[in-house]
RODO-2510 file (C-alpha; in nm, 4 decimals, decimal comma):
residues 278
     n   res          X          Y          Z
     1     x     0,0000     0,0000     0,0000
     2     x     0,0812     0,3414    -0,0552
     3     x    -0,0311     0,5641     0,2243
     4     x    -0,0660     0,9300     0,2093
     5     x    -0,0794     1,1132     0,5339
     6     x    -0,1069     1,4568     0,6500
     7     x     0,1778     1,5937     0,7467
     8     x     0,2334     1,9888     0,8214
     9     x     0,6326     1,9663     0,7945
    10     x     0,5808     1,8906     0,4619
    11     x     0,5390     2,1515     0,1535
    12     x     0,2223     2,0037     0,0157
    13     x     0,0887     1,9316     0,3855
    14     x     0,1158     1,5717     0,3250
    15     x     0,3568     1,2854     0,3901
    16     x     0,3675     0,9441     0,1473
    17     x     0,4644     0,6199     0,2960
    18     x     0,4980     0,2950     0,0996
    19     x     0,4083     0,0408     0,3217
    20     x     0,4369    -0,3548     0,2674
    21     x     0,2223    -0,5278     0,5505
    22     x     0,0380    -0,8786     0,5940
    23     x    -0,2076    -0,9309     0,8921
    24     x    -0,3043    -1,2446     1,0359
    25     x    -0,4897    -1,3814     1,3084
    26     x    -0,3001    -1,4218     1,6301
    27     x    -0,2916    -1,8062     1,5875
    28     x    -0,1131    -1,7598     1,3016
    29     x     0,1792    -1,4987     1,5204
    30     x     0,4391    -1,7800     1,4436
    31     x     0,4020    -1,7644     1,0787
    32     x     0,4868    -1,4187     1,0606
    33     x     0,7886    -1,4551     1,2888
    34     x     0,9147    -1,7320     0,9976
    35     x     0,8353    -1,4539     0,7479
    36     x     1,0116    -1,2124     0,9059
    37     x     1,3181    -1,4178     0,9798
    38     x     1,3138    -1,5197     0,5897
    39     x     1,3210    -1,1416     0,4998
    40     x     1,6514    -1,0708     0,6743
    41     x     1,4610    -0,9803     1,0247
    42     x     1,2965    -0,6212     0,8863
    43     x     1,0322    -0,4903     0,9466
    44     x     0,7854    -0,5040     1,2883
    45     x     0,5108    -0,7244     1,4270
    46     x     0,2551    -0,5211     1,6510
    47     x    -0,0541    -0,6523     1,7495
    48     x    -0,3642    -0,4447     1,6158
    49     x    -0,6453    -0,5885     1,7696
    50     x    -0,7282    -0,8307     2,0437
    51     x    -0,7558    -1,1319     1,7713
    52     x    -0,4961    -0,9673     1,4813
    53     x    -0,1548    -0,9095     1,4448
    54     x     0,0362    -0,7491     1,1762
    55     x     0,3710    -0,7690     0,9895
    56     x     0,5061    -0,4355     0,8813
    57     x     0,7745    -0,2879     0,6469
    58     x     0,7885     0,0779     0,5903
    59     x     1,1940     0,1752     0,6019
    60     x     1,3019     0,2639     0,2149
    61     x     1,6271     0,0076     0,2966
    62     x     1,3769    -0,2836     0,4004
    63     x     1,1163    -0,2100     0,1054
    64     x     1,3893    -0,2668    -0,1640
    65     x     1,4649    -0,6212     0,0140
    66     x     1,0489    -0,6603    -0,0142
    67     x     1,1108    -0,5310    -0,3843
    68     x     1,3641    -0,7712    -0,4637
    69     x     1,1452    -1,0455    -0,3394
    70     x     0,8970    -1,0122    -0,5033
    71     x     1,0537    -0,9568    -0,8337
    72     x     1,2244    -1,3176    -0,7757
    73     x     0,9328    -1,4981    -0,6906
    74     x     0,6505    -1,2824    -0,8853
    75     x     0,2775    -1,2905    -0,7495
    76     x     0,0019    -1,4576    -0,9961
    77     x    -0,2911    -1,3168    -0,8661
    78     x    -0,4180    -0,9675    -0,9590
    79     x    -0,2436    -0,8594    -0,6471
    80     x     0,0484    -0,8320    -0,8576
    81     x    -0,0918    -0,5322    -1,0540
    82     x    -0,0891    -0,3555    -0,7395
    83     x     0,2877    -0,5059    -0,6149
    84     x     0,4043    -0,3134    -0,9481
    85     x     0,2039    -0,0098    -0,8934
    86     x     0,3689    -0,0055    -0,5752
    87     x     0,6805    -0,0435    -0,6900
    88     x     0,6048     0,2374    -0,9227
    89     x     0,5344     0,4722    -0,6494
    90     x     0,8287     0,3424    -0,4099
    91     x     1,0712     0,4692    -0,7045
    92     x     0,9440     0,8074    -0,7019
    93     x     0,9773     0,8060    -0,3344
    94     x     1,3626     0,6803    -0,3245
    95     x     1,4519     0,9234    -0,5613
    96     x     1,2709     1,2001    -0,3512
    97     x     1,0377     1,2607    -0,6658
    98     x     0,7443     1,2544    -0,4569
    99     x     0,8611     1,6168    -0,3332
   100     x     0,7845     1,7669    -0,6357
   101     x     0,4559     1,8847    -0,7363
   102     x     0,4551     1,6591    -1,0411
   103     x     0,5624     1,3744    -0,8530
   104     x     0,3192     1,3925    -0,5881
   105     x     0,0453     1,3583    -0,8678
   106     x     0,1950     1,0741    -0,9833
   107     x     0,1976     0,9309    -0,6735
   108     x    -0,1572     1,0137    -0,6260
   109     x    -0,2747     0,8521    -0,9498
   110     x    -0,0810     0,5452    -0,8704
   111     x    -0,2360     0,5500    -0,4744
   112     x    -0,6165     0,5718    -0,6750
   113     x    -0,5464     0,2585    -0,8584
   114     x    -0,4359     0,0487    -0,5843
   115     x    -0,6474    -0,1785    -0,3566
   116     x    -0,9448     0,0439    -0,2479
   117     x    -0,8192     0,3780    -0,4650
   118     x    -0,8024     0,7373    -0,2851
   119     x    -0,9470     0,8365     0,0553
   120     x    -1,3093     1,0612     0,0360
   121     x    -1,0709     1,2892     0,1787
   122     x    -0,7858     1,2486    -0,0477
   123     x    -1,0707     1,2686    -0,3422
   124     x    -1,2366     1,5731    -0,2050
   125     x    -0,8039     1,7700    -0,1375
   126     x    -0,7394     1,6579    -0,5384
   127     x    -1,1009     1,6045    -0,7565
   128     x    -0,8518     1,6068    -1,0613
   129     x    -0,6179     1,2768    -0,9929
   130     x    -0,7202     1,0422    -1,3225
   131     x    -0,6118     0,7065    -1,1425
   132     x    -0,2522     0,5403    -1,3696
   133     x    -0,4106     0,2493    -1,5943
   134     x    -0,3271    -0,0900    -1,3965
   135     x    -0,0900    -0,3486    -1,5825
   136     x    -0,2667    -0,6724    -1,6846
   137     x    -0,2111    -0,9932    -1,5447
   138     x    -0,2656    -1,2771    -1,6850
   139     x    -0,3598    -1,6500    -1,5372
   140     x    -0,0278    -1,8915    -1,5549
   141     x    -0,0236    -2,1355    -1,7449
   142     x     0,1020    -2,3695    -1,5149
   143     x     0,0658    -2,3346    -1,1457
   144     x     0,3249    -2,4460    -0,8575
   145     x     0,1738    -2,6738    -0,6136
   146     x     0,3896    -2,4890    -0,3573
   147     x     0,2417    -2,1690    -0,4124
   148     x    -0,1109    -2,3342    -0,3961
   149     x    -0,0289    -2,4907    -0,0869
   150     x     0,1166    -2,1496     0,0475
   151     x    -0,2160    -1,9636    -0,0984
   152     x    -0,4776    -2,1763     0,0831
   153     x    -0,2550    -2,1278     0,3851
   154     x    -0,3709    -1,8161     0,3775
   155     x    -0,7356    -1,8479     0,1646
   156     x    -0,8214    -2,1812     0,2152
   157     x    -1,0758    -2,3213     0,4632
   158     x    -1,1284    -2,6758     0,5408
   159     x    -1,4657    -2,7280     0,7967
   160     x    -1,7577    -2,9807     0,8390
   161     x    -2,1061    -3,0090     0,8149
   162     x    -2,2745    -3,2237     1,0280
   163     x    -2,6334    -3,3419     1,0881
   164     x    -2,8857    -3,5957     1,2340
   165     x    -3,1009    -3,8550     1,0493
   166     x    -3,3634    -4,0805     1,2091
   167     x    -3,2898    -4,3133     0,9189
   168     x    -2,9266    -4,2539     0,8749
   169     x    -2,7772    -4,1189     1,2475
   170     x    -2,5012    -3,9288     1,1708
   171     x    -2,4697    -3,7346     0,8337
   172     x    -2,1095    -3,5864     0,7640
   173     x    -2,0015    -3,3500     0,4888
   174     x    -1,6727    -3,2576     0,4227
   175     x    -1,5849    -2,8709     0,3100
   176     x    -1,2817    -2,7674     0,1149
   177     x    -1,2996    -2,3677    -0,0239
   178     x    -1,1245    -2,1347    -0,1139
   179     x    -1,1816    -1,7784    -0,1669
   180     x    -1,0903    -1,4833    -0,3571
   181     x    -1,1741    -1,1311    -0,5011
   182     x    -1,3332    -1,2025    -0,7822
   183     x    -1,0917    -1,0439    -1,0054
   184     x    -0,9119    -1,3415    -0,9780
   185     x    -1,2077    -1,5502    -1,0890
   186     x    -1,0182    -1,7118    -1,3544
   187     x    -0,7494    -1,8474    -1,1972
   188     x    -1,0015    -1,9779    -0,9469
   189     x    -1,2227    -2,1345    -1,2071
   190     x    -0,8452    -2,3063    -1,3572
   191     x    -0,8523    -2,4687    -1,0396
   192     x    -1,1337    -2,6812    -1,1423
   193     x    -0,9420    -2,8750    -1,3756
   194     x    -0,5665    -2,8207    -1,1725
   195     x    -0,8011    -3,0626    -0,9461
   196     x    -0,9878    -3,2100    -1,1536
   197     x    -1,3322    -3,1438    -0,9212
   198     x    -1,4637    -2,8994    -0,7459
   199     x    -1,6618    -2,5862    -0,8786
   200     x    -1,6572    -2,2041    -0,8967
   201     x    -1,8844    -1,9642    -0,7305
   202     x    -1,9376    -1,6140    -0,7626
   203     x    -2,1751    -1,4291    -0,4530
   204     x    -2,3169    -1,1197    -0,4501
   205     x    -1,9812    -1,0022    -0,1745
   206     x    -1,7630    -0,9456    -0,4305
   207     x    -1,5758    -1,2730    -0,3724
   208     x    -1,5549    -1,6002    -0,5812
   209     x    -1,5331    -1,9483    -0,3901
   210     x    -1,3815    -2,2431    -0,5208
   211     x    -1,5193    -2,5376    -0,3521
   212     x    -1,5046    -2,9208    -0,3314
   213     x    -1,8180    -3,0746    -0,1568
   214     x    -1,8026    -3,4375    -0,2680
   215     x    -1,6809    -3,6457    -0,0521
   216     x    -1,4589    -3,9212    -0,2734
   217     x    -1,2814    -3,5754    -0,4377
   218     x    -1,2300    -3,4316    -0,1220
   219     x    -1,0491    -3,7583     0,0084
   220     x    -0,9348    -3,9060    -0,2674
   221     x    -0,7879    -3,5665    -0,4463
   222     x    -0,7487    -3,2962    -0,2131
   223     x    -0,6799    -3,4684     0,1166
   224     x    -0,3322    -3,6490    -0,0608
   225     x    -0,2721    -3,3171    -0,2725
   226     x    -0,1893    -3,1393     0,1065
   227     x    -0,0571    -3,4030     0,2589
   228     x     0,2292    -3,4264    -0,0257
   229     x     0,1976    -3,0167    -0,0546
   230     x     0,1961    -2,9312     0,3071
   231     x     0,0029    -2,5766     0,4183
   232     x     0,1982    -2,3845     0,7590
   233     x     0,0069    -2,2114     1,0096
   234     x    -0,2051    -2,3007     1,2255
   235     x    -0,4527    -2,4371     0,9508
   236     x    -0,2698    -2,7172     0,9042
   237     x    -0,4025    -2,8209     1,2629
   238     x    -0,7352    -2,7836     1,1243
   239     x    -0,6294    -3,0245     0,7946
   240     x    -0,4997    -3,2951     1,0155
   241     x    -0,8630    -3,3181     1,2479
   242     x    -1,0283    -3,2896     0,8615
   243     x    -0,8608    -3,5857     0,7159
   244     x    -0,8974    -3,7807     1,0713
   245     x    -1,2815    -3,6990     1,0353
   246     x    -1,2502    -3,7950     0,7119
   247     x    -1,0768    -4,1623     0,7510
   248     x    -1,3788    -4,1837     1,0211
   249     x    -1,6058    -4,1288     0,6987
   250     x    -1,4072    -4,3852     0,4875
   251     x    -1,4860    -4,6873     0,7365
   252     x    -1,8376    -4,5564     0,8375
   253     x    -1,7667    -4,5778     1,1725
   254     x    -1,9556    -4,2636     1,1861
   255     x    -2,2557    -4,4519     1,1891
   256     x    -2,1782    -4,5400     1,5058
   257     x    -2,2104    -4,3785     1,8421
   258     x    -1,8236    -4,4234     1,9075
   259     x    -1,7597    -4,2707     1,6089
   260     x    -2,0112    -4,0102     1,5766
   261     x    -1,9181    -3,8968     1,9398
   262     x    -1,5895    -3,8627     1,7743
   263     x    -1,6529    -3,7002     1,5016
   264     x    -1,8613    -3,4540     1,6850
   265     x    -1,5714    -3,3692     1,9617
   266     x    -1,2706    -3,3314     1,6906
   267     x    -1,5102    -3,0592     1,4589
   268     x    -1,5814    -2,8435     1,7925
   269     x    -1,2245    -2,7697     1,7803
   270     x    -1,1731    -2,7170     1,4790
   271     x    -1,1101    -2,3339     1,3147
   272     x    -1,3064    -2,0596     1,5188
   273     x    -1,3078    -2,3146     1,8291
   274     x    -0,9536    -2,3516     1,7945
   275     x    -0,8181    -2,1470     2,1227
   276     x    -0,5215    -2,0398     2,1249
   277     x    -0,4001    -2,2217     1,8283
   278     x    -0,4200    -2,5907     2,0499
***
């Protein structure tokens, strides 16, 4: 991100800070640590709110290690037209062009096109900032079954549904989705045949969902797919009670009271009543 901030030391009463950050839940603290480690120990982690923490670079030294990251190992979503935007408006910054009149527009055209675009009050200060065009990004052709396992780290979700039949007892459906902006709704939908199940929805939120409900795909395709390509954080907790559930499934011992019992004690812990990432 790009932030813009008032600032009455400056000439143009404002101050620009490029800012890389990622926030996570608290569960997830460790993960950042390993992150921050990785990138040469810059940067901060603060907690923001009682359940989130955040990882922060905003030094021009650190950003150009962030910089030469990501220009190694590029992004594939349509985050990535925002990384080079960024980049865009980090230049300016290092070579103090953002002190010029000129260069403060520029920075203000590129700060409209990323993520959520200009401020009301940023909009209402400059009504004449036309936002830069964003590059294009196009889906890979191929797609690195590290990276997905790294993505659904971070976007995936893997839950149960469970319910009671007179007739039946015990009725268990597995869950694997993951989400997205939907500007990213074709890589989502390539999934579907990366996979070879699963299908693509798009809701009224803005956000597309890829998601596996049947149960032989979910253990016969995705449930060996992570355990070869393994996810970090404390999802992978979460995984591991999913594919025990799951191997419950397999021999119907769900149908059981024993295994139903089971069943019904390892989902409870499971993702939001997961404390204190146990």
């Amino acid at each position: 991100m790009v932030l813009i901030l008032k600032n009455s030391k400056m000439k143009n009463g404002f101050q620009v800070v490029p800012c890389f950050s990622i926030g996570l839940h608290k569960k997830d603290q460790a993960i950042l640590e390993e992150i921050k480690v990785y990138l040469q120990c810059i940067g901060n982690i603060t907690r923001q709110t009682k359940d989130a923490v955040l990882y922060r670079v905003t030094s021009k030294k650190d950003l150009a290690v962030i910089i030469n990251h990501f220009d190694s190992y590029p992004l594939i979503t349509q985050k990535r037209a925002d990384y080079e935007l960024f980049k865009q408006a980090f230049e300016l910054v290092d070579r103090k062009e953002h002190l010029t009149p000129e260069g403060f527009h520029k920075i203000l055209a590129i700060r409209a096109s990323i993520n959520n675009g200009l401020s009301e009050e940023l909009k209402v200060a400059f009504p004449d900032i036309t936002p830069i065009l964003k590059p294009t990004i196009s889906v890979p052709e191929t797609i690195d079954p590290e990276w997905l396992a790294g993505f659904v780290s971070g976007e995936g979700c893997f839950y149960v549904v469970t319910s009671e039949s007179r007739s039946e007892g015990l009725i268990v459906r597995l869950r694997f989705i993951l989400s997205q902006d939907s500007r990213d709704e074709q890589l989502m939908k390539s999934l579907i045949t990366y996979f070879g199940c699963g299908r693509c929805e798009k809701a009224k939120d803005g956000m597309v969902y890829f998601r596996v409900t049947n149960f032989a795909d979910n253990y016969e395709k995705i449930i060996p797919f992570f355990s070869k390509h393994q996810i970090a954080g404390i999802k992978t907790k979460d995984f591991d009670d999913w594919c025990k559930i799951a191997a419950i499934v397999k021999t119907k011992a769900h149908l059981t009271k024993e295994g139903s019992d089971q069943i019904i004690k390892i989902k409870a812990q499971m993702n939001k009543g997961r404390e204190n990432g146990l």
